[in-house]
C-alpha positions as CSV (number, residue, x, y, z in Angstrom):
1,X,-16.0,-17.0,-5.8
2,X,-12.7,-19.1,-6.4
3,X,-12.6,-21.8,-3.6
4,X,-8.8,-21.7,-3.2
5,X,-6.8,-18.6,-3.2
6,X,-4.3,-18.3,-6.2
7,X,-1.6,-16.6,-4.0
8,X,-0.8,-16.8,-0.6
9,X,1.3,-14.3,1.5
10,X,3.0,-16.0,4.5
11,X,4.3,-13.6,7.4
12,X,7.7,-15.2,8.6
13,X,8.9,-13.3,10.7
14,X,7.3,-9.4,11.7
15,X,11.3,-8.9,13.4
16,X,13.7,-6.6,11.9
17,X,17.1,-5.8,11.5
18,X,16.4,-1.9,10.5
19,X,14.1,0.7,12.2
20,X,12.9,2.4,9.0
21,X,11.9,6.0,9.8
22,X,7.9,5.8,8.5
23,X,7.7,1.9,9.1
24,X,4.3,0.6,10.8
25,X,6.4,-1.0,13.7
26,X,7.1,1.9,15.0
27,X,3.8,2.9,15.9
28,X,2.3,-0.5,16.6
29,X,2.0,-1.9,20.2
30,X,2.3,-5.8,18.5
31,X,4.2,-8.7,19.9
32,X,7.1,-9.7,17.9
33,X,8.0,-13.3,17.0
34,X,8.7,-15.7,14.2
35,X,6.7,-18.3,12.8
36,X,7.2,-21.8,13.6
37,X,9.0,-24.2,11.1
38,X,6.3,-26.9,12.2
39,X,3.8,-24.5,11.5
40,X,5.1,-23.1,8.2
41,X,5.1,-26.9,7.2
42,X,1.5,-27.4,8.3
43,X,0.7,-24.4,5.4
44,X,2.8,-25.4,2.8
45,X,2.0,-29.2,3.0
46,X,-2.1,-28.5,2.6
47,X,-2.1,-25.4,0.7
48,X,1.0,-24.7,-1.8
49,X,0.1,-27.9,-4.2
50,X,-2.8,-25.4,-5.2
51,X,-1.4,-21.8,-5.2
52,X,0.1,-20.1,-8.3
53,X,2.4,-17.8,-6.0
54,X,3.8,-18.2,-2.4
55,X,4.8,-14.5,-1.0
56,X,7.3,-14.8,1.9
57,X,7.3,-11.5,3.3
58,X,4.8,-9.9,5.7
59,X,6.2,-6.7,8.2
60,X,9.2,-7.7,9.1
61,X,12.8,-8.6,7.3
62,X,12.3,-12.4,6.2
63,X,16.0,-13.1,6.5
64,X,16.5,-12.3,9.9
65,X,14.3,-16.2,10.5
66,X,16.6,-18.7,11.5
67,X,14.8,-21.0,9.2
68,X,14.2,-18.8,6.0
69,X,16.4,-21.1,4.2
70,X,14.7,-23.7,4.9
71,X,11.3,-22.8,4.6
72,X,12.2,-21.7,1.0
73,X,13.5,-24.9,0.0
74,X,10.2,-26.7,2.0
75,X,8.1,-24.7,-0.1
76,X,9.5,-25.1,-3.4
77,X,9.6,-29.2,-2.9
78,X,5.5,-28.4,-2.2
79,X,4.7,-26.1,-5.3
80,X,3.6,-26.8,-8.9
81,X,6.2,-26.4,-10.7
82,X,5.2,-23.4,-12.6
83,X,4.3,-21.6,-9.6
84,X,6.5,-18.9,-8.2
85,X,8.5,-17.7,-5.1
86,X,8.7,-14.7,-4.0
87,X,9.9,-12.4,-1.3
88,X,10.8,-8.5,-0.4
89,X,13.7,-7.7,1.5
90,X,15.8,-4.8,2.4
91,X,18.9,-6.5,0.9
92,X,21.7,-5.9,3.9
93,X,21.3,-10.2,4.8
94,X,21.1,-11.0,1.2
95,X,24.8,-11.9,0.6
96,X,26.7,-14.1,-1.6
97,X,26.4,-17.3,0.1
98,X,22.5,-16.8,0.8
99,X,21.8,-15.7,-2.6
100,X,23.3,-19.1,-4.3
101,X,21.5,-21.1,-1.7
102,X,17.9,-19.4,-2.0
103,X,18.3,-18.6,-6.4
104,X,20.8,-21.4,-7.6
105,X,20.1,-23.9,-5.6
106,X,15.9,-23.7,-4.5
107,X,15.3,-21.5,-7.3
108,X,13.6,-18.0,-6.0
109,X,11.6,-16.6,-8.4
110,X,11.4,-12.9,-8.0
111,X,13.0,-10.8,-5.3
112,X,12.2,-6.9,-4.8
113,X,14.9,-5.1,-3.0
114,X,13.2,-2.0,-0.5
115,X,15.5,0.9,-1.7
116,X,13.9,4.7,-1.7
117,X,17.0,6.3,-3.2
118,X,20.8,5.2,-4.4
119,X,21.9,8.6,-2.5
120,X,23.9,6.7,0.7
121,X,23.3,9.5,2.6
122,X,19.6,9.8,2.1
123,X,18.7,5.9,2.3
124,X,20.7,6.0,5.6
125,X,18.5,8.5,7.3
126,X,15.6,6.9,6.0
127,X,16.0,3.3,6.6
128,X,18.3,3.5,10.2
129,X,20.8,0.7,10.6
130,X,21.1,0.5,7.2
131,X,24.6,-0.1,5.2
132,X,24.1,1.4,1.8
133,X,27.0,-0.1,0.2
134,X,26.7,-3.5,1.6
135,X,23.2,-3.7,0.3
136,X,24.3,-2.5,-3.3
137,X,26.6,-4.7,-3.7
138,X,23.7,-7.7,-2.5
139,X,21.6,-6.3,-5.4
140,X,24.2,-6.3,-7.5
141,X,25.7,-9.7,-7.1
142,X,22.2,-10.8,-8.2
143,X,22.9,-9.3,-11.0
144,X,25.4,-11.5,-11.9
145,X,23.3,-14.6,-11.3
146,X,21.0,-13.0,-13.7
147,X,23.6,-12.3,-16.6
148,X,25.0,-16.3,-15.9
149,X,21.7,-17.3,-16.9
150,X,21.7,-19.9,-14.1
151,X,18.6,-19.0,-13.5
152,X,15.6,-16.5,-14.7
153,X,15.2,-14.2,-11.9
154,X,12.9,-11.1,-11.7
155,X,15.0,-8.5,-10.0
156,X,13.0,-5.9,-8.8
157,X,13.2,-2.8,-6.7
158,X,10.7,-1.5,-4.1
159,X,10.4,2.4,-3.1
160,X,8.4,4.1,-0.5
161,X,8.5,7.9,-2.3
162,X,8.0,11.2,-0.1
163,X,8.8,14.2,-0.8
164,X,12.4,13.8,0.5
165,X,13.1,11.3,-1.9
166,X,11.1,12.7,-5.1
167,X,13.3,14.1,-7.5
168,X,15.4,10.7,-7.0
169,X,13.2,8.8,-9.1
170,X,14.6,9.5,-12.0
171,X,18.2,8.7,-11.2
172,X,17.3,5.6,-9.6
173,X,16.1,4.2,-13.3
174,X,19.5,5.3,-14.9
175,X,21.1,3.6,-11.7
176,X,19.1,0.5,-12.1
177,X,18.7,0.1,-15.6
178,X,22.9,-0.5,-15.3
179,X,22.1,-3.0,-12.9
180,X,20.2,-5.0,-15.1
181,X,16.5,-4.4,-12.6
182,X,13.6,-5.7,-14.3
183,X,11.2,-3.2,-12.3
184,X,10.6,-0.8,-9.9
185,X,7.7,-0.4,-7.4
186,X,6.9,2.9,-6.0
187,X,4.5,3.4,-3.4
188,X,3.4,6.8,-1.4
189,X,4.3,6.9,1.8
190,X,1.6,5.8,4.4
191,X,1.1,8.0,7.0
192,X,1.0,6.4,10.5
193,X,1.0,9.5,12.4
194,X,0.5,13.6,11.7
195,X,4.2,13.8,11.9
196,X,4.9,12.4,8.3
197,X,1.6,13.8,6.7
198,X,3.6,16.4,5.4
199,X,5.8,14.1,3.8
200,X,3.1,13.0,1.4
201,X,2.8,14.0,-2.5
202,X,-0.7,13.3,-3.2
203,X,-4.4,13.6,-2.4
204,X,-7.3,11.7,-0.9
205,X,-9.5,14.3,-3.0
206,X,-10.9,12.6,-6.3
207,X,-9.9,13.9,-9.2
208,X,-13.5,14.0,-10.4
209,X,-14.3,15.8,-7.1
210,X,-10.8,18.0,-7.7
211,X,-11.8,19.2,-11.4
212,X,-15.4,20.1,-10.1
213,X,-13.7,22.8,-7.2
214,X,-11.8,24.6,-8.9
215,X,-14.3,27.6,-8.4
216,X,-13.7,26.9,-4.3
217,X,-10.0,26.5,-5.0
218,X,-9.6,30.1,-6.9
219,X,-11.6,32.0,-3.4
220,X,-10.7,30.1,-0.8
221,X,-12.0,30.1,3.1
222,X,-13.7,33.5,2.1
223,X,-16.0,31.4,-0.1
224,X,-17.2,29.4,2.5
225,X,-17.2,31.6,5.4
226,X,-19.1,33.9,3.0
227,X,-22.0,31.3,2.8
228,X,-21.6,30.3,6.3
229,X,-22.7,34.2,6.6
230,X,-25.6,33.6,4.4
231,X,-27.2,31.0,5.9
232,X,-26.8,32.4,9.5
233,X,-28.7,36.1,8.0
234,X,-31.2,33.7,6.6
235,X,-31.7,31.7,9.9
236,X,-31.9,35.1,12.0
237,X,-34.3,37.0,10.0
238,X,-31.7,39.4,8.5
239,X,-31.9,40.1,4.5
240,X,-29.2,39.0,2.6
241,X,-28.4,37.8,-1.0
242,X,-27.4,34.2,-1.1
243,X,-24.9,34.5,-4.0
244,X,-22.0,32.3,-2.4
245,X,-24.8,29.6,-0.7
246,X,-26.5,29.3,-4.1
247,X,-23.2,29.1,-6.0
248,X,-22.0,26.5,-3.7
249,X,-25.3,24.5,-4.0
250,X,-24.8,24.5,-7.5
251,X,-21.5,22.9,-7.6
252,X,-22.9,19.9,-5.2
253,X,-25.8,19.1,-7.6
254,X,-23.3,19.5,-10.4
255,X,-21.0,16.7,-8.1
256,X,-24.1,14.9,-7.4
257,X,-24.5,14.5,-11.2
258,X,-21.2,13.1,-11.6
259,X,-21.9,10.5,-8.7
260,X,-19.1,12.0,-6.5
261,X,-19.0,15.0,-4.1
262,X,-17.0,17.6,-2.4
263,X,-14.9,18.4,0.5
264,X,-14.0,22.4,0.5
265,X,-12.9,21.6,4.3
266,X,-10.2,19.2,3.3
267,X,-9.4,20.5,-0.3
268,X,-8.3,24.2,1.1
269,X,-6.3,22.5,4.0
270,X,-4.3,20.8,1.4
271,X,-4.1,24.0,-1.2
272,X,-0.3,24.1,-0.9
273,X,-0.2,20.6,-1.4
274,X,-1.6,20.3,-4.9
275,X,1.8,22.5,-5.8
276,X,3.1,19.3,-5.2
277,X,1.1,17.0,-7.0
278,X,1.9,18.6,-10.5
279,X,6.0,18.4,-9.2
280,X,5.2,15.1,-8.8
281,X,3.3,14.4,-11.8
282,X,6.5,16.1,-13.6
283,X,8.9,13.8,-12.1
284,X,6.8,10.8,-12.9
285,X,7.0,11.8,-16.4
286,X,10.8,12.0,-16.4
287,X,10.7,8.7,-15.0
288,X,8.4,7.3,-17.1
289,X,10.9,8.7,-20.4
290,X,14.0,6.9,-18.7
291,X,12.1,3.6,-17.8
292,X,10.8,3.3,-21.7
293,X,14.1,4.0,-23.2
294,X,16.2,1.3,-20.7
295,X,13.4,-1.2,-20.9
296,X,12.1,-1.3,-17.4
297,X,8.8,-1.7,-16.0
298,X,8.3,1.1,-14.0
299,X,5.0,0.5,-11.6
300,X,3.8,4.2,-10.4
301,X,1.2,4.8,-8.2
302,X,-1.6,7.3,-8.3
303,X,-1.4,11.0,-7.5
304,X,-5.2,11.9,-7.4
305,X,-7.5,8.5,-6.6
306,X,-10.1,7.7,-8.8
307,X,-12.7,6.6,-6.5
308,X,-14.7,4.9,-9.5
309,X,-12.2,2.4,-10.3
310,X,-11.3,1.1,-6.5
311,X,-10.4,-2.5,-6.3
312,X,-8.8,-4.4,-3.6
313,X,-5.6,-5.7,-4.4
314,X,-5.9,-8.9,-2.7
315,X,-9.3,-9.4,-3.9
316,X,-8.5,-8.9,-8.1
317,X,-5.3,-11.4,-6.9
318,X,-7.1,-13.7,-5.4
319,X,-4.9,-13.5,-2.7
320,X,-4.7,-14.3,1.3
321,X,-2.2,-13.6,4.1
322,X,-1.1,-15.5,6.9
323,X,0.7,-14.0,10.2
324,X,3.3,-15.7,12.2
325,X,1.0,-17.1,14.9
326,X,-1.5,-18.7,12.3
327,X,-3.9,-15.8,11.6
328,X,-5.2,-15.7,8.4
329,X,-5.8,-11.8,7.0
330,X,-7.6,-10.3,4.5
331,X,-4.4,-8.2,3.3
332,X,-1.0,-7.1,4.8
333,X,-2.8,-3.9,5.9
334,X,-5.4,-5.6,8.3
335,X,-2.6,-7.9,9.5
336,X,-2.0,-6.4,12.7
337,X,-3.8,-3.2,14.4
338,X,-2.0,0.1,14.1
339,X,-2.7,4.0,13.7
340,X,-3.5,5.2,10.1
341,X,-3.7,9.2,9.5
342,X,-5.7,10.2,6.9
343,X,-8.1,12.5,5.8
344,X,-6.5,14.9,9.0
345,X,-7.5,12.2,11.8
346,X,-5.9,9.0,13.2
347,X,-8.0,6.2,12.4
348,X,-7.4,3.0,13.8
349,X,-7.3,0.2,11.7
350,X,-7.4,-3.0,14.0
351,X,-6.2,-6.5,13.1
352,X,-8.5,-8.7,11.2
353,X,-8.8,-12.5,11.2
354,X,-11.0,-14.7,9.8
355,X,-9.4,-17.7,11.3
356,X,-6.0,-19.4,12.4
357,X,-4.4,-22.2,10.4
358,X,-3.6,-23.9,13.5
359,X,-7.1,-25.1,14.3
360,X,-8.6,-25.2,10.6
361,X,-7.5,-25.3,7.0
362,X,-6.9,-22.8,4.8
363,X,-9.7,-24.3,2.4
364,X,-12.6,-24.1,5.1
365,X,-11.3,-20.3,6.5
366,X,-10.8,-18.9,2.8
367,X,-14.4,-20.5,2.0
368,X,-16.2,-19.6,4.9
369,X,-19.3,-17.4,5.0
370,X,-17.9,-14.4,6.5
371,X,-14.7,-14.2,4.4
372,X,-16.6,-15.1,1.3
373,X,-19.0,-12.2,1.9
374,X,-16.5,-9.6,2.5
375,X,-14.6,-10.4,-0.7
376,X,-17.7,-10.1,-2.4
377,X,-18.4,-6.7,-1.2
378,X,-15.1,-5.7,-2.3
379,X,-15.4,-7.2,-5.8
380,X,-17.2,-4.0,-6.6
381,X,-15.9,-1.0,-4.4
382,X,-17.5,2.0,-5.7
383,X,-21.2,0.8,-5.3
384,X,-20.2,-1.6,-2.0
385,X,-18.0,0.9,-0.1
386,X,-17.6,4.3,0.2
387,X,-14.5,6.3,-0.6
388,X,-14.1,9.2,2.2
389,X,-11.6,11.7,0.9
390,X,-14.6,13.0,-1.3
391,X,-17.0,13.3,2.0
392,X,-16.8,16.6,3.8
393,X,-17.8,14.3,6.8
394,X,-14.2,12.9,7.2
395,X,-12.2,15.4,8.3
396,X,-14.9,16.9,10.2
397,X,-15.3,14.5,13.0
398,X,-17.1,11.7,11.5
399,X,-17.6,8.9,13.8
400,X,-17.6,6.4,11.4
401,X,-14.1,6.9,10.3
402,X,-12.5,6.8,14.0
403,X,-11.3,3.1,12.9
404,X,-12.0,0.3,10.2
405,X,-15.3,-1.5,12.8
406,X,-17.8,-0.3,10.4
407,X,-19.0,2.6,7.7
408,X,-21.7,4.9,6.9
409,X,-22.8,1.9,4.3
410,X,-23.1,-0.4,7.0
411,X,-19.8,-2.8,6.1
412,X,-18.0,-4.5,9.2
413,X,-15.1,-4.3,8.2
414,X,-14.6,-1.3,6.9
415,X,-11.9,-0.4,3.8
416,X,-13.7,3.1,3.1
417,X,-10.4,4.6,3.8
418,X,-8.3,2.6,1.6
419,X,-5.1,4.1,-0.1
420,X,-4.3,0.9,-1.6
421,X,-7.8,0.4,-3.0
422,X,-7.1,3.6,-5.1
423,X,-3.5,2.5,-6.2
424,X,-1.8,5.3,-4.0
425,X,-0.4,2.9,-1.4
426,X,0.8,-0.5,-3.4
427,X,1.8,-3.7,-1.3
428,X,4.1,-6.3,-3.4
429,X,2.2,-9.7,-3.9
């Protein structure tokens, strides 16, 4: 393993200005605060001579800190000078008089700005508080600061898709390509409670595991109910043929075979929903058409997961997150404890730390035994950890998937529920 991280994510603030509709802060119980300027020096003085990128961002709006400005311009003074700066934002505090001071002035390498849709009416009921016009005209005076060639900024965009949003895609592309974006981010929506489930456009389901059920697919509940029959005839004595038992026993060795398996439970409660994957999938390609012909880099995220090539995000960066009080994180996911529904049941995922940057330094935390061990488990996922949509354990009652304390392979932590693992749910780093 490295013996410094190459990027490091600093949580300034987890205080915001907006009340986004399917934000984690809304279902947290977290206390909110900023991180100290005395603190913030502390971590840029030890550890940004020998980081490639500083993230200043975690879950919350980084302009809303009373010393953004200045931590910015503390930690380009403390950076190689081919590392970079960057930061997310929703854009409404991002005016002309900050944007000189943070990308003239400092020199800000890259800023993304969270938009889900250029429909005012839309992004207004998704992201509450929000002022559609004052933010376009933020993104677009940036734009300008661009085209002056003051400086070489990486304007980028950053959308949470659903399916109220969906068929925007496209438009946004035309929209931004005019606007001189160098790329968009889109992420599926994460799922903090049952309530925006629905609101999701893809699977947990493998696509391996998806190809291989087509046969359970095409006859439905009766399928299994019919072999749930079987097996109870059998038990009692009775004489019955066991033509939907042996057919469904053949379609797990068949799985087993193909190192994955199946979940008929989970796969026929979310029938309707593959409808929506191939709309998806269509939009996608529209999108994909439009980005190629205006030049922009257009990052989509998975539909179906491909639960042989999992990687953590953090882990293939090289990467490491500090919150506002000094914790230092694995990822922005395990940053602070909060519901996750998946797989139809909550699962708590609870905070992790492997230290605070108050009592040691970021060298002996990201170096100690326990960290070092956990990235190593996630350096290879499929054999290390196991991927649960496939399991038909999951959204059956498992105990092991009640939070992220442990799995059935024995990790503590756990990340067998991962949607950024499987490039469903992306975090900007």
């Amino acid at each position: 393993m490295e013996d410094y991280p190459d990027v490091v994510q600093v949580d300034v603030t987890n205080r915001c200005n907006f009340s986004c509709i399917m934000c984690i802060r809304n279902f947290w119980r977290e206390k909110l605060g900023d991180m100290s300027f005395d603190l913030f020096k502390k971590i840029a003085n030890e550890a940004f001579p020998s980081v490639k990128r500083v993230t200043l961002y975690g879950e919350g709006e980084p302009l809303v800190h009373p010393d953004f400005i200045r931590m910015v311009d503390f930690a380009r003074k403390r950076l190689p000078k081919d590392a970079e700066i960057f930061f997310s934002t929703n854009g409404s505090l991002l005016d002309e008089n900050i944007a000189n001071i943070l990308f003239k002035k400092i020199g800000v390498d890259c800023v993304a700005f969270s938009i889900d849709t250029f429909d005012s009416i839309k992004l207004k009921n998704i992201r509450f508080r929000a002022k559609p016009d004052v933010i376009f005209r933020n993104l677009k005076y940036l734009t300008k600061i661009k085209n002056k060639g003051i400086r070489d900024v990486r304007l980028g965009i950053d959308v949470t898709l659903m399916k109220s949003n969906l068929e925007d895609l496209p438009r946004m592309v035309e929209i931004a390509s005019t606007w001189d974006v160098d790329f968009i981010n889109v992420s599926h929506l994460v799922p903090y409670s049952s309530q925006f489930a629905d609101e999701t456009l893809y699977l947990t389901i493998s696509k391996q595991s998806l190809e291989l059920s087509k046969e359970i697919l095409e006859e439905g509940w009766n399928f299994i109910l019919q072999s749930i029959y079987e097996v109870c005839a059998l038990y009692y004595g009775c004489s019955l043929p066991l033509n939907a038992t042996n057919r469904l026993k053949k379609l797990w060795r068949r799985a087993r075979e193909k190192e994955t398996d199946l979940n008929p439970h989970l796969l026929l409660l979310h029938k309707e929903k593959i409808n929506w994957t191939k709309k998806t999938e269509e939009v996608f390609n529209r999108a994909k058409k439009l980005a190629s012909i205006y030049g922009i880099e257009l990052d989509l995220p998975n539909i179906l997961p491909d639960d042989r090539e999992r990687s953590c995000p953090y882990v293939s960066k090289n990467a490491t997150v500090i919150r506002f009080d000094g914790q230092v994180a694995p990822c922005l996911n395990y940053l602070y404890s909060h519901p996750t529904f998946i797989n139809e049941h909550i699962r708590m995922d609870k905070s992790i730390s492997f230290g605070n940057i108050i009592k040691q330094s970021l060298k002996e935390i990201w170096n100690s035994e326990k960290y070092v061990k956990f990235r190593e488990i996630l350096e290879d996922m499929r054999k290390n950890t196991p991927w649960c949509g496939n399991c038909p354990f999951s959204s059956t009652g498992c105990w092991y998937v009640n939070s992220n304390d442990y799995d059935c392979y024995g990790n503590s932590p756990s990340c067998s529920e991962c949607l950024y693992s499987v490039n469903i749910a992306k975090c900007l780093i």
